[in-house]
C-alpha positions as CSV (number, residue, x, y, z in Angstrom):
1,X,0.0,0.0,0.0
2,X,2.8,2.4,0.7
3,X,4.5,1.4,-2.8
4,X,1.3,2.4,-4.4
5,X,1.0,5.5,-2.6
6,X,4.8,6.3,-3.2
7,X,4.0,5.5,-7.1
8,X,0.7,7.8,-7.3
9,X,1.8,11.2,-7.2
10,X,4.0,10.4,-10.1
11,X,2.1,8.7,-12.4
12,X,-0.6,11.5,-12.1
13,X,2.1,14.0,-12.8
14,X,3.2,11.9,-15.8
15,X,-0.1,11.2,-17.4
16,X,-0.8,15.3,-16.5
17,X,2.0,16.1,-18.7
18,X,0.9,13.5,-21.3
19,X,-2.2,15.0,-21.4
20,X,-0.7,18.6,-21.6
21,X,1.4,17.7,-24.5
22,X,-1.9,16.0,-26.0
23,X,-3.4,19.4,-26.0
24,X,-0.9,21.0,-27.0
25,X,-0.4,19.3,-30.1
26,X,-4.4,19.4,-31.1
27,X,-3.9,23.2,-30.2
28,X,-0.8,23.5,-32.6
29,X,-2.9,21.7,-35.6
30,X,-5.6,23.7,-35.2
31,X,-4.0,27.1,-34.9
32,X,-2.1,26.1,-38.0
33,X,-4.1,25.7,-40.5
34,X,-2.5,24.4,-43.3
35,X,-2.9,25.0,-47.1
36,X,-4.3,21.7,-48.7
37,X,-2.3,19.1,-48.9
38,X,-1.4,15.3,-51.2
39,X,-2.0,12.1,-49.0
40,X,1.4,11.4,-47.4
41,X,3.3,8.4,-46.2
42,X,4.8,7.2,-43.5
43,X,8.3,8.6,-42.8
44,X,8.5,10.2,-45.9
45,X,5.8,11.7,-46.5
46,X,4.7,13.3,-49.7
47,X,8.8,12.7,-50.9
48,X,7.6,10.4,-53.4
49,X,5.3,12.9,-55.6
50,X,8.6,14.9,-56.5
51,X,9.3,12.5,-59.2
52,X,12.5,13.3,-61.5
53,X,11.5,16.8,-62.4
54,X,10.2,18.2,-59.2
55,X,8.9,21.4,-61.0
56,X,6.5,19.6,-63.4
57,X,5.5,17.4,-60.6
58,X,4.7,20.1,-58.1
59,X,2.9,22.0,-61.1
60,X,0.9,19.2,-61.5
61,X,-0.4,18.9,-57.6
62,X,-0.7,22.8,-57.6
63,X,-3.4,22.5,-60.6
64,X,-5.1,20.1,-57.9
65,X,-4.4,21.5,-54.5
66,X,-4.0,25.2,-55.1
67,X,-1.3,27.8,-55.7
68,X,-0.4,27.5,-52.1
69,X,0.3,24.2,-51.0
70,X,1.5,22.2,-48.1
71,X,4.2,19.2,-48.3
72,X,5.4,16.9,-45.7
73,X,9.2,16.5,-47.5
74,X,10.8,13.7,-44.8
75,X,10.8,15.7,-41.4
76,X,10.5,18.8,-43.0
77,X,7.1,20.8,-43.6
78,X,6.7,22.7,-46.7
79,X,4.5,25.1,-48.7
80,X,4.6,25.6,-52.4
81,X,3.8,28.7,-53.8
82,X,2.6,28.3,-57.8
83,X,1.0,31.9,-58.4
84,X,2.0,35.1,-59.0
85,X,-0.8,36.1,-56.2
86,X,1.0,34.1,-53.8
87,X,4.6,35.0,-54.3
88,X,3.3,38.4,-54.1
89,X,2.2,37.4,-50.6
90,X,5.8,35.6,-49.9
91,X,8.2,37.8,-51.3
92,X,6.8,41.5,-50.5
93,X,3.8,41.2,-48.1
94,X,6.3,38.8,-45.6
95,X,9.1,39.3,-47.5
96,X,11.2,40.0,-43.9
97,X,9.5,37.1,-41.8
98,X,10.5,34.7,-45.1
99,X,14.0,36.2,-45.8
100,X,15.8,33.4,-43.9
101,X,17.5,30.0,-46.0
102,X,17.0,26.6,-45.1
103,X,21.1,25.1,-43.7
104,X,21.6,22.8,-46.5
105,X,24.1,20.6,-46.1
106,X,25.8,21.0,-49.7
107,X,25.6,24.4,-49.4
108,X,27.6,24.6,-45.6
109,X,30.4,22.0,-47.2
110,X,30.7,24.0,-50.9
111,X,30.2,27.7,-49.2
112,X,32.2,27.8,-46.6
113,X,29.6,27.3,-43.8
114,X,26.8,29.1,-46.3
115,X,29.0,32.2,-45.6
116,X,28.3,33.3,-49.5
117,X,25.5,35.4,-50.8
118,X,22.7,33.0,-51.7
119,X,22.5,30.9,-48.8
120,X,23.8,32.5,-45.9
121,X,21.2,33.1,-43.3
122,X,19.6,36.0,-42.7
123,X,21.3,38.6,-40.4
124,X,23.2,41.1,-39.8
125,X,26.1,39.2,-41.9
126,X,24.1,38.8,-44.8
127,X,22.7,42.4,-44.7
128,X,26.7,43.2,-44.6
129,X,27.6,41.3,-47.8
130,X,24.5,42.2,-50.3
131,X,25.8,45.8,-49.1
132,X,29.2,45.3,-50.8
133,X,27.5,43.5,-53.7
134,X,25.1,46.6,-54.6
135,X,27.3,49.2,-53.3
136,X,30.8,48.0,-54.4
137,X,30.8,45.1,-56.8
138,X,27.9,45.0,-58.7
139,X,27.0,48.8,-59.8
140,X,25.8,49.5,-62.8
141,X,29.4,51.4,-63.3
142,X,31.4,48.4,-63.0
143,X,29.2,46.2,-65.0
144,X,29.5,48.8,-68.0
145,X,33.3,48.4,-66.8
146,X,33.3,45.5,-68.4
147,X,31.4,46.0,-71.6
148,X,34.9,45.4,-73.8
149,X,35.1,42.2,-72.3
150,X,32.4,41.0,-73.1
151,X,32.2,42.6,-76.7
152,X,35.6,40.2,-77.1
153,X,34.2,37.6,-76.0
154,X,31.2,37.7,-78.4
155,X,33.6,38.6,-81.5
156,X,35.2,34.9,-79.7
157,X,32.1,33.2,-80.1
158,X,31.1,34.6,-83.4
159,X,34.4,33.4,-84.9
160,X,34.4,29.9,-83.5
161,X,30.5,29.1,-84.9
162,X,32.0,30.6,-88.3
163,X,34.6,28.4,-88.5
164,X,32.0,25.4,-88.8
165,X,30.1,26.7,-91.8
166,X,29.4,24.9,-93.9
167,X,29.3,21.8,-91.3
168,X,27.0,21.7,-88.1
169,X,27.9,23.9,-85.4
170,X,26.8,22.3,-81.6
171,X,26.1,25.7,-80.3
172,X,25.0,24.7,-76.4
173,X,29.0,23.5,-76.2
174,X,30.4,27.2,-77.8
175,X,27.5,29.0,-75.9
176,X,28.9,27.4,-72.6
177,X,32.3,28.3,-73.6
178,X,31.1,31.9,-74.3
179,X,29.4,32.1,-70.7
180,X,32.2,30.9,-68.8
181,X,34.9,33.2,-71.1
182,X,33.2,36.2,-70.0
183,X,32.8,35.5,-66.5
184,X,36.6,34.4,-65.7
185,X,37.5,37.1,-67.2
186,X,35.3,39.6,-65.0
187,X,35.4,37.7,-61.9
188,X,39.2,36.6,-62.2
189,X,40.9,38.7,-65.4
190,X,42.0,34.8,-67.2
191,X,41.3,33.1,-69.8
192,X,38.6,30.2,-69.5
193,X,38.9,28.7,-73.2
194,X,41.7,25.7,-73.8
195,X,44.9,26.6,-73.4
196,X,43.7,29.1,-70.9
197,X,44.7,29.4,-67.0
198,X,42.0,27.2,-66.2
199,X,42.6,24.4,-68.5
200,X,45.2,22.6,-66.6
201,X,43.4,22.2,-63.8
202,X,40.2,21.0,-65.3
203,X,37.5,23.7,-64.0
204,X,35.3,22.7,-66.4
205,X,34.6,19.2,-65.1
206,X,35.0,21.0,-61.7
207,X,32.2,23.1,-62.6
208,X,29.7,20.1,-63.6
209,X,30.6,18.1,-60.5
210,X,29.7,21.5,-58.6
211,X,26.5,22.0,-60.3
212,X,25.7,18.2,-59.4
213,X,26.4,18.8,-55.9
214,X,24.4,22.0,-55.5
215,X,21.6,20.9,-57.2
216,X,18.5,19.2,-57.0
217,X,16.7,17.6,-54.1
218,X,18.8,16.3,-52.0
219,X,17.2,13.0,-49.8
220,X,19.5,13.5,-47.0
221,X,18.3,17.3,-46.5
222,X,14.8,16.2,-45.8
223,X,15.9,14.4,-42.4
224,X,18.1,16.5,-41.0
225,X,18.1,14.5,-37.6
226,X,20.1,11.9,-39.8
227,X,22.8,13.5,-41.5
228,X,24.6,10.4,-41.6
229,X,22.7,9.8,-45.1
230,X,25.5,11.8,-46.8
231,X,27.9,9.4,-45.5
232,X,26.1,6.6,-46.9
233,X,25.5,8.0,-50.0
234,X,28.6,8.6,-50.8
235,X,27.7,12.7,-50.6
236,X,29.8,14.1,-47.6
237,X,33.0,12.5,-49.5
238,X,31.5,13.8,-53.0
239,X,31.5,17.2,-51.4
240,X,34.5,17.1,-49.5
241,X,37.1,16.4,-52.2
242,X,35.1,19.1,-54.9
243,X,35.7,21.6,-52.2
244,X,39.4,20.7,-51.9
245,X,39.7,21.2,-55.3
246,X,37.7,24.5,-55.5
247,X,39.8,26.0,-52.2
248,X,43.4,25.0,-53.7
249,X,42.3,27.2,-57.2
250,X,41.0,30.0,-55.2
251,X,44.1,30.0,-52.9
252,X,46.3,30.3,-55.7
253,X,43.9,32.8,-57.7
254,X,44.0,35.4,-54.4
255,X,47.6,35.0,-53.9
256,X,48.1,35.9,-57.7
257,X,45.7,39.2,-57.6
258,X,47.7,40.0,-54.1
259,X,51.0,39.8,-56.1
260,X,49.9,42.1,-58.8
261,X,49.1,45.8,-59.0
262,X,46.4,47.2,-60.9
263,X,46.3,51.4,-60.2
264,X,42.7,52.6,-61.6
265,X,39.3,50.4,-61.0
266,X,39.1,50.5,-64.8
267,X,41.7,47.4,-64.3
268,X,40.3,45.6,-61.5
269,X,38.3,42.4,-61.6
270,X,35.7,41.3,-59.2
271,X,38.5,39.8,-57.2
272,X,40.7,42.7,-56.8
273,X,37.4,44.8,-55.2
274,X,36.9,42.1,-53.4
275,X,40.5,41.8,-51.7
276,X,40.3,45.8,-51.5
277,X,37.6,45.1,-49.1
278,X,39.5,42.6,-47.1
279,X,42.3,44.5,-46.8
280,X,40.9,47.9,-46.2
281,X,37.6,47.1,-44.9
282,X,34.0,48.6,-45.7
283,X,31.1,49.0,-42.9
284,X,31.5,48.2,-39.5
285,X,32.3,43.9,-40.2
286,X,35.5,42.8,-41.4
287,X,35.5,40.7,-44.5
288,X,37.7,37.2,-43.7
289,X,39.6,35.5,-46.6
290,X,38.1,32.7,-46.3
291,X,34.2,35.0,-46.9
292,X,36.2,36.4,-50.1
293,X,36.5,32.8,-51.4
294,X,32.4,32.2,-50.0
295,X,31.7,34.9,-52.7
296,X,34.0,34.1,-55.0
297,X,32.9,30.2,-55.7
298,X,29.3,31.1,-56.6
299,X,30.1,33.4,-58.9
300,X,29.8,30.3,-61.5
301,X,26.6,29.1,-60.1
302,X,24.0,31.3,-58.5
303,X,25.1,32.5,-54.9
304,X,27.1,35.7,-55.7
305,X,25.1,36.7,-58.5
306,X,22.8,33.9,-59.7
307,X,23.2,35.6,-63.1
308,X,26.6,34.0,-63.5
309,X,28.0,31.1,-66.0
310,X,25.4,29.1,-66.3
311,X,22.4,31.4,-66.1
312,X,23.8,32.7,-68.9
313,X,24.9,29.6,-70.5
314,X,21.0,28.2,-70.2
315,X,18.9,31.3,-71.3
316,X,21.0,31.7,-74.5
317,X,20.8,27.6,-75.2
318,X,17.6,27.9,-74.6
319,X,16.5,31.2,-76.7
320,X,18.2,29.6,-79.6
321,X,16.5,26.3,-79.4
322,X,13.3,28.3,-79.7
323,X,14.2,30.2,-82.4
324,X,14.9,28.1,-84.6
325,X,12.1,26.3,-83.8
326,X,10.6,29.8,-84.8
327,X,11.6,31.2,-87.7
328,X,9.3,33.7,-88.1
329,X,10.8,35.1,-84.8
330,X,14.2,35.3,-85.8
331,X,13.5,37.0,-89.2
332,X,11.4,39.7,-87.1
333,X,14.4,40.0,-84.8
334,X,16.8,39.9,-87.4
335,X,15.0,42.9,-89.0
336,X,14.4,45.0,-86.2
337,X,18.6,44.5,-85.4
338,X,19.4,45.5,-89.1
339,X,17.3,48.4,-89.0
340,X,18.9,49.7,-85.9
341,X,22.4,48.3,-86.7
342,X,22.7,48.6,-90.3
343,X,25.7,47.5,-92.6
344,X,28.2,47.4,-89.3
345,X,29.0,43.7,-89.0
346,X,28.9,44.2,-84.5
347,X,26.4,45.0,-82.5
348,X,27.4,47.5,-79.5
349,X,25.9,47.8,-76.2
350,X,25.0,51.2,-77.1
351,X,22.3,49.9,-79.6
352,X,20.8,47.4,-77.1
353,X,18.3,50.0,-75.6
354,X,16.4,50.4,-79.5
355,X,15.8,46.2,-80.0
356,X,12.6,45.6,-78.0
357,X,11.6,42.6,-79.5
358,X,14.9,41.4,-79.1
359,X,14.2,42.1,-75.2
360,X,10.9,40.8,-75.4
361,X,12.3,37.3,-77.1
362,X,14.6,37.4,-73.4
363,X,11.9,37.9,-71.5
364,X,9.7,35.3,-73.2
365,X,12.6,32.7,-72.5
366,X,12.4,33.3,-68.9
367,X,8.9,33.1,-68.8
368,X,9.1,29.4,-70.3
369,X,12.5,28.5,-69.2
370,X,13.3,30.5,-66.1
371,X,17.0,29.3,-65.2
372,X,16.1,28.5,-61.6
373,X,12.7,26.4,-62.3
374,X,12.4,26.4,-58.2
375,X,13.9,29.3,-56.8
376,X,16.4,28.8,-53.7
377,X,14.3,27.9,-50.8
378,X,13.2,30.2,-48.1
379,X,12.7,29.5,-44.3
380,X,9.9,31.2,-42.0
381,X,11.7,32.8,-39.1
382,X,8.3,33.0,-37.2
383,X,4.5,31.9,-37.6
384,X,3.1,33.9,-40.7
385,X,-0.2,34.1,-42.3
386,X,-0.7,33.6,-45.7
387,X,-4.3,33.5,-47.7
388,X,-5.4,32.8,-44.7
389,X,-3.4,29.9,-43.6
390,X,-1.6,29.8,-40.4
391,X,1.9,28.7,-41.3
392,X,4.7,28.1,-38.5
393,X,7.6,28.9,-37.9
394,X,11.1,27.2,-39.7
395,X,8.8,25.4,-42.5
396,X,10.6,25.5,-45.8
397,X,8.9,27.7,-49.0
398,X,9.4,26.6,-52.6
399,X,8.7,29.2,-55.1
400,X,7.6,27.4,-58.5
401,X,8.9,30.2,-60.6
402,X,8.7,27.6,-63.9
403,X,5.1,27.0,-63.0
404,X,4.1,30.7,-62.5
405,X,5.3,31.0,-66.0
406,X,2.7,29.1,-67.0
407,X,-0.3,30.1,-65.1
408,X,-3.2,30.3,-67.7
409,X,-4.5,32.9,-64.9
410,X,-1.4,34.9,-65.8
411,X,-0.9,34.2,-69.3
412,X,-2.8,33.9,-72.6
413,X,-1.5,30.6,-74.3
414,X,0.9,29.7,-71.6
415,X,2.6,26.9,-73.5
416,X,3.2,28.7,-76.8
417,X,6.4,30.6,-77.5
418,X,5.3,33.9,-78.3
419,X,7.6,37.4,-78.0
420,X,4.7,39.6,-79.1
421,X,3.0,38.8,-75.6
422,X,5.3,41.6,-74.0
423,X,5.6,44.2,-76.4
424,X,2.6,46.2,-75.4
425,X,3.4,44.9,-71.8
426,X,5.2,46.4,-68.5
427,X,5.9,43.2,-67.2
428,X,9.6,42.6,-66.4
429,X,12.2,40.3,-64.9
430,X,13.4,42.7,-62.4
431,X,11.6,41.3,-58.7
432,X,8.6,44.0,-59.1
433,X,6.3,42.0,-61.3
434,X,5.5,38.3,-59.7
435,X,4.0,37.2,-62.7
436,X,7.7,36.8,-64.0
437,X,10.5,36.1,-61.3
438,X,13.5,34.1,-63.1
439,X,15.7,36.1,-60.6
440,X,13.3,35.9,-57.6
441,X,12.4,39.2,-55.9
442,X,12.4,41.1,-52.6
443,X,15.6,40.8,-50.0
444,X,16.8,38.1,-51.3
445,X,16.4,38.2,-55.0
446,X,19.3,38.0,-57.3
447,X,21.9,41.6,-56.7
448,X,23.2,40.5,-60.2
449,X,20.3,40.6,-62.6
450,X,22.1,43.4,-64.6
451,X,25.7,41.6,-65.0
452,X,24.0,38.6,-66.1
453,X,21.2,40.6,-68.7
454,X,24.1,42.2,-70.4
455,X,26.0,39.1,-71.5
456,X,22.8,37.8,-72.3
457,X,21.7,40.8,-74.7
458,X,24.5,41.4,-76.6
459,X,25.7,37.9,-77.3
460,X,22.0,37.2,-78.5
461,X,22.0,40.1,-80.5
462,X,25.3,39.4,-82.2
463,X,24.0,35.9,-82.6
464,X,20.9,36.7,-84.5
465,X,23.0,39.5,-86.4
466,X,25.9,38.0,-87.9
467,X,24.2,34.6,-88.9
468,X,21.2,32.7,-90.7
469,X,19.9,29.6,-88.5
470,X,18.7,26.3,-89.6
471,X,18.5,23.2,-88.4
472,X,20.5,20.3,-89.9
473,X,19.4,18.6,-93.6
474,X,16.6,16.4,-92.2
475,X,15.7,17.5,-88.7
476,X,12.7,19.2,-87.9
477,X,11.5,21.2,-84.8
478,X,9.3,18.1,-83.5
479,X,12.4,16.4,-83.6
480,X,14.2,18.4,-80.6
481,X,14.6,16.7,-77.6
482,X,13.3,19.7,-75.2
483,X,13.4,17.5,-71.7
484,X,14.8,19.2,-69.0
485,X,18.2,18.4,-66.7
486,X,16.3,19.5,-63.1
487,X,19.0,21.4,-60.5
488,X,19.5,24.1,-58.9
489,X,19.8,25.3,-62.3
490,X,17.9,23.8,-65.3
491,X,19.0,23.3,-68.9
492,X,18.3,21.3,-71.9
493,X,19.6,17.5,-71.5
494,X,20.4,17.5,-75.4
495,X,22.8,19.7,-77.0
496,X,21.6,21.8,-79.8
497,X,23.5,21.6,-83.0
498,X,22.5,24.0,-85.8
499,X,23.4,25.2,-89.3
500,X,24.8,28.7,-89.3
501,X,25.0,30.6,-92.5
502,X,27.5,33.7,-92.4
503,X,25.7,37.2,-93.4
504,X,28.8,38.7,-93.4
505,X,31.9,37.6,-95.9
């Protein structure tokens, strides 16, 4: 009897606090008030409806469930946003409360503990770095600083595609050379090309097993109480030795720039400003070495300035491929250039501002084939309501930016290529309209929309200027293979090879 006495007090406290936690949890679901949601599975949840191109499967449940939508990915809750309405509401209306990133563990191994621009949380840190971007590296002066290279590089490109006339030309493999020419010579002041600086040590293969890395959906992210899942799937190592790789170049690129002197800014690379800074500080936080390589390394991907290599890369390879699927589009492109360029054989930067069908042919790309198809992940910092829907704190946000693109409640004939759609239009790319966010919008939208746009423009222009395009004897637009590689970027699968017919002896 004195046992059972001994043993009551606590087993009413314990089945108290049961019953506590019981409420609590009913309290929690019903305060939160999710947005609809897929049946899920144990453990995993709703993990196996992402399928091998996570943005055409989550269009696909959105048409179902709604342009806000909530996931269980693993252990991690999740809304998808697949409207222009609701980005709106996500990346203005609680823009601040959503401005954090999700830790993912690629990103902590590749970026220097997600010290870079694109997935370093948000804080005071953060705050301090997109300073330095707008303010120091990425103004609209130093892009235009840069305008001769990349005028070289295009007369580059230009050559190399004439060179194969009459033959084929596989223009997504010169087009990738062209993107990464122009940015290691900005970002760095080498050569990319073979034979270059960069040659012997294979950055190009470094590059792909980067992208790789960084991209996609990751299992292991989606239970982050078991991280050993890297291990097992070989990723920790994966990562490990690409960042090896990556920190010995850079170590050697910043002890080059340290060793040489450039006097005016007109010299300087992105590199050199960014060293200034280290060196000489800017605001109230010092800039480490090992942050100046953070920014550095996503320069090629989308960190720094998501406009980099192979934003570029894709939204040219992808322009072209519907181009010449559309010939009536290139001959009115081709006559609005001539009209504007005339007999010169280049286009110049300063003629860019009087082609706007040649902007709306850009802007028409990223409406179909936004380079991010999912745009980097946000994190809610606190409970937020959204539509109505009480959403709590640290669940993930995916913003469908390939899927706003084609919203039928945004866009006449969503599916069809069609320029014309934005010549009488305001819309742009630029974070203010959501209808069209390639770059994202809000605090932490891309700070390098207007590096990236310019390597775009001209090379397109030149492109369209200084050739005829066909495809080769026998192929025919139904015949392109347009399936999607889905990452953190997302580009054709198949190369495109062309016929390209010199207008100028």
């Amino acid at each position: 009897m004195a046992l059972l006495q001994q043993l009551f007090l606590p087993t009413c406290l314990v089945v108290a606090a049961l019953l506590i936690v019981l409420l609590m949890s009913k309290s929690r679901k019903r305060k939160s008030n999710l947005p609809p949601s897929p049946p899920k599975l144990p453990i995993i949840g709703n993990l196996h409806q992402l399928g091998q191109s996570p943005h055409i499967s989550l269009h696909r449940l959105a048409r179902k469930y709604g342009p806000i939508m909530s996931l269980q990915l693993g252990e991690v809750p999740t809304i998808v946003i697949s409207s222009a309405a609701m980005a709106k509401e996500v990346m203005k209306t609680h823009d601040l409360v959503l401005a954090n990133r999700p830790q993912i563990f690629s990103a902590k191994h590749l970026f220097y503990d997600c010290t870079d621009m694109g997935f370093s949380p948000y804080g005071a840190y953060w705050r301090h770095i997109r300073k330095i971007c707008m303010l120091q590296v990425l103004t609209a002066k130093r892009v235009q600083s840069f305008s001769h290279a990349r005028e070289e590089e295009v007369a580059r490109l230009i050559h190399r595609i004439a060179e194969s006339f009459p033959g084929t030309t596989n223009l997504s493999k010169l087009l990738g050379l062209y993107a990464n020419d122009v940015l290691c010579r900005t970002a760095f002041g080498r050569d990319f090309s073979a034979g270059g600086d960069y040659d012997k040590h294979g950055f190009q293969k470094m590059l792909e097993e980067y992208q790789e890395l960084l991209g996609g959906f990751s299992i292991g992210d989606f239970f982050p109480s078991m991280e050993f899942i890297h291990s097992l799937t070989g990723m920790k190592s994966r990562l490990q030795h690409t960042f090896k790789r990556f920190d010995n170049l850079f170590d050697q690129i910043l002890r080059e720039h340290s060793n040489e002197s450039r006097t005016t800014e007109a010299q300087k690379d992105l590199v050199d400003v960014l060293i200034d800074i280290e060196k000489n500080g800017y605001g109230d936080m010092p800039l480490t070495r090992a942050n100046v390589k953070a920014l550095i390394l996503p320069i090629h991907v989308a960190g720094f300035f998501a406009a980099g290599t192979d934003t570029t890369f894709i939204t040219l390879d992808w322009a072209m491929t519907e181009l010449v699927m559309n010939p009536k589009a290139i001959e009115r492109a081709q006559a609005e250039l001539r009209s504007v360029v005339g007999e010169r054989q280049y286009v110049q930067e300063t003629d860019l501002p009087q082609l706007p069908y040649l902007k709306a042919i850009i802007k028409e790309v990223f409406r179909l084939h936004p380079p991010a198809p999912v745009l980097v992940p946000r994190e809610s910092m606190e409970e937020v309501i959204i539509d109505g829907y009480c959403i709590p704190a640290k669940t993930r946000f995916f913003v469908n930016a390939w899927s706003i693109g084609r919203d039928p409640q945004s866009w006449v004939d969503p599916e069809v290529f069609l320029p014309e759609r934005f010549l009488d239009s305001t819309i742009d790319f630029k974070g203010q309209d959501f209808e069209l966010i390639p770059f994202g919008a809000g605090r932490r939208s891309c700070p390098g929309i207007t590096f990236g746009n310019a390597s775009v423009e001209i090379a397109l222009a030149q492109l369209l200027h200084s050739f005829d395009w066909q495809l080769p004897p026998g192929v025919h637009p139904k015949d392109l293979d347009m399936e999607e590689a889905f990452g953190i970027t997302m580009h054709r699968i198949e190369n495109l090879v062309v016929v390209a017919k010199p207008c100028f002896s």
